[in-house]
C-alpha positions, -999 to 999 in steps of 0.1 A, spaced: -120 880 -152 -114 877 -189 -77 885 -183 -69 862 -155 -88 836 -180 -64 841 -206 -33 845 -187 -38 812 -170 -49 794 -201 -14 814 -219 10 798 -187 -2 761 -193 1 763 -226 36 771 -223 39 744 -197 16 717 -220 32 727 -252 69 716 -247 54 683 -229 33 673 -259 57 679 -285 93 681 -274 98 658 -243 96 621 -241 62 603 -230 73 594 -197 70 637 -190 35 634 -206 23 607 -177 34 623 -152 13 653 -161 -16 638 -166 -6 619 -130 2 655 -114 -37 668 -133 -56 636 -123 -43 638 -84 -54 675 -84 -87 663 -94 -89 642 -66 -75 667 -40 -106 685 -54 -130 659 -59 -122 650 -18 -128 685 -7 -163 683 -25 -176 645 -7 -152 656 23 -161 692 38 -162 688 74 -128 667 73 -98 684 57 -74 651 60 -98 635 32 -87 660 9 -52 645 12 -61 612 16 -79 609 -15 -53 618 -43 -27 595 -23 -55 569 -23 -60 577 -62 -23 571 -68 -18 538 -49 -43 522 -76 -25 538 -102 12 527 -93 -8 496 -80 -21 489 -111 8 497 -130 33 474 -106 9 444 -116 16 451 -152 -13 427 -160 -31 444 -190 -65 428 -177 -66 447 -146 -64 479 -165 -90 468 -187 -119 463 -159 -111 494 -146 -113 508 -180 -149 487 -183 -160 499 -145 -154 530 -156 -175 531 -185 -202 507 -171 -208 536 -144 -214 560 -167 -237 540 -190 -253 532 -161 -253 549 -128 -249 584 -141 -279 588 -158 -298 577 -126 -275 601 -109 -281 629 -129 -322 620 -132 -324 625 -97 -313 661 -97 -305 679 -64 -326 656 -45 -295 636 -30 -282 641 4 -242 645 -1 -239 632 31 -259 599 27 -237 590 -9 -204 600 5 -195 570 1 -210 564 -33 -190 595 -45 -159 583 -24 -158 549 -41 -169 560 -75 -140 589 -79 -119 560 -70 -127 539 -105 -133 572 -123 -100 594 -117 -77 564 -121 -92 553 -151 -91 585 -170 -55 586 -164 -48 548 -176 -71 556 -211 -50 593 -217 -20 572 -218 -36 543 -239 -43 563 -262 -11 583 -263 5 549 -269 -13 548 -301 -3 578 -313 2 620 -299 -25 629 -327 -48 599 -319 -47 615 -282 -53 653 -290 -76 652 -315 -98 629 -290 -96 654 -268 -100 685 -288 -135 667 -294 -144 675 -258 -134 714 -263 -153 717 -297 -184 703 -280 -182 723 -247 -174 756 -274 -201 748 -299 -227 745 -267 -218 774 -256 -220 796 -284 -252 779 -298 -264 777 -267 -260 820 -257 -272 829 -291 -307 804 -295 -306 789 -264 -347 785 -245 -354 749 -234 -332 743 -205 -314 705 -205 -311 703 -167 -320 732 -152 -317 724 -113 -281 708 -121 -270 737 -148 -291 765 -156 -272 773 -183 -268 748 -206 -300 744 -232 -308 716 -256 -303 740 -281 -267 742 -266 -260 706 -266 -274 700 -304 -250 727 -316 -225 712 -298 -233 682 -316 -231 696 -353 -195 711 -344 -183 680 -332 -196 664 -367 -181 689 -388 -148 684 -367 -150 648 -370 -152 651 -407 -123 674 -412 -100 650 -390 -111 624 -416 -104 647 -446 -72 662 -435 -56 640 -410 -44 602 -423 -70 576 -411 -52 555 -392 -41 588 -372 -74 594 -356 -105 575 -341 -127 590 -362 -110 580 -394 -102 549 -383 -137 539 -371 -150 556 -411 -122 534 -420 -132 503 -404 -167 506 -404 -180 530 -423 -194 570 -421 -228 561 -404 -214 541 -375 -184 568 -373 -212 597 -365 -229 574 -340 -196 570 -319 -191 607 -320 -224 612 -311 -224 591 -280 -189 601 -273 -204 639 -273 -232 627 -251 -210 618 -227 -186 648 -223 -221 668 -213 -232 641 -190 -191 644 -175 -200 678 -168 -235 677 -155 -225 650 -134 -195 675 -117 -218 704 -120 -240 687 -97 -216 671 -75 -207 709 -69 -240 718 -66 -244 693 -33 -214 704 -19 -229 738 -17 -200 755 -40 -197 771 -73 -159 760 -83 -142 728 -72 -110 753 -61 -92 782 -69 -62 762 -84 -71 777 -120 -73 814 -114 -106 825 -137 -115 786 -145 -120 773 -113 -107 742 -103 -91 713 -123 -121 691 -118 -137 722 -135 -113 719 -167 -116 681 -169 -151 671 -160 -161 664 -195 -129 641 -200 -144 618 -172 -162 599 -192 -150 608 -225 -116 596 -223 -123 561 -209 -147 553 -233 -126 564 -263 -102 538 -251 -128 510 -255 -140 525 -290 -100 527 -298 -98 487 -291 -124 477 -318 -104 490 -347 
């Protein structure tokens, strides 16, 4: 399993890499375009067993708001799907998520079909926002996400005891989450150390606002990646399956790669506006 985990993260690097940092932006987009429709050919198997054609539907469905969005070229539009986006996670996913396994899949299809169609798009509109403002501003945003899903892991096999949702994810502990949450400090720090301020969110938000308010954003921002992947981990969970797909042979499923991103990503955008 380890293998086939490292050979498969080895061949997108070598895909990713050459994207980030030699091609023009346009091959970025269409990337994150090609990564965000997988997501939804995944995310409409999950709400979609018993009907095949929805897994196909869904991503075109996805992309028609996307290039719909995009012919419109009205910067508002973007912007309240941004704000739906993050609104729904403020607010519907914690009532989500509070309410564990006891949902019936089949009577919030709907709910799942409709909210996959603000989410999905909007993470692709805030990736390429925040490209705009700069190929570091992006990735180090990002590499937040992977220092908090590393440092809860860790933390979490070598002290982990109080469970954080344990009919959702049996495996992730409070203890997990909170060491998470130092990492992402520490990295946060070191981005506004090493990295020029204007370069990052988190040394532009110490820049415009100061250290204390800087930790708070990362803290809420690292809040949300775990909430992104409770709330995927339990969408799973009522589906009745352990990976979203076998695209990713030894991670899973795309969804499975991106579920912290969800919420992340979208939200960042908003933070990025204020400075």
């Amino acid at each position: 399993m380890l293998k086939t985990r490292i050979i498969t993260a080895a061949i997108l690097l070598a895909v990713l890499l050459p994207i980030l940092f030699f091609l023009p932006a346009i091959y970025l987009s269409t990337f994150f375009l090609l990564t965000v429709s997988l997501a939804a050919w995944e995310w409409g198997r999950l709400i979609t067993p018993q009907f095949r054609w929805g897994a196909v539907i869904y991503p075109g469905f996805c992309l028609l708001i996307i290039l719909g969005l995009l012919a419109l070229n009205n910067p508002v539009w973007q912007f309240t799907l941004l704000v739906m986006a993050v609104l729904f996670w403020i607010f519907n996913a914690p009532f989500i998520l509070a309410r564990g396994l006891n949902l019936s899949l089949h009577k919030w299809r709907y709910f799942y079909v409709i909210s996959g169609l603000i989410l999905l798009p909007a993470t692709w509109f805030s990736l390429i926002f925040l490209r705009e403002l700069g190929l570091e501003f992006m990735l180090t945003t990002i590499v937040l996400v992977w220092v908090a899903d590393i440092g809860a892991y860790f933390v979490g096999k070598a002290f982990g005891k109080h469970r954080l949702a344990a009919q959702i994810s049996p495996g992730k502990s409070i203890e997990g989450a909170l060491g998470g949450l130092l990492l992402c400090y520490g990295y946060a720090v070191l981005c506004v150390f090493y990295l020029p301020l204007d370069a990052t969110l988190f040394g532009s938000w110490a820049m415009r606002y100061g250290w204390l308010p800087m930790l708070l954003m990362v803290t809420v921002l690292t809040a949300f990646s775990i909430f992104g992947d409770l709330f995927e981990s339990q969408l799973k969970r009522l589906a009745g399956v352990k990976d979203s797909s076998q695209l990713l042979p030894g991670h899973g499923g795309v969804l499975d790669r991106v579920d912290a991103l969800l919420p992340v990503m979208p939200i960042a955008a908003l933070l990025a506006g204020f400075v």
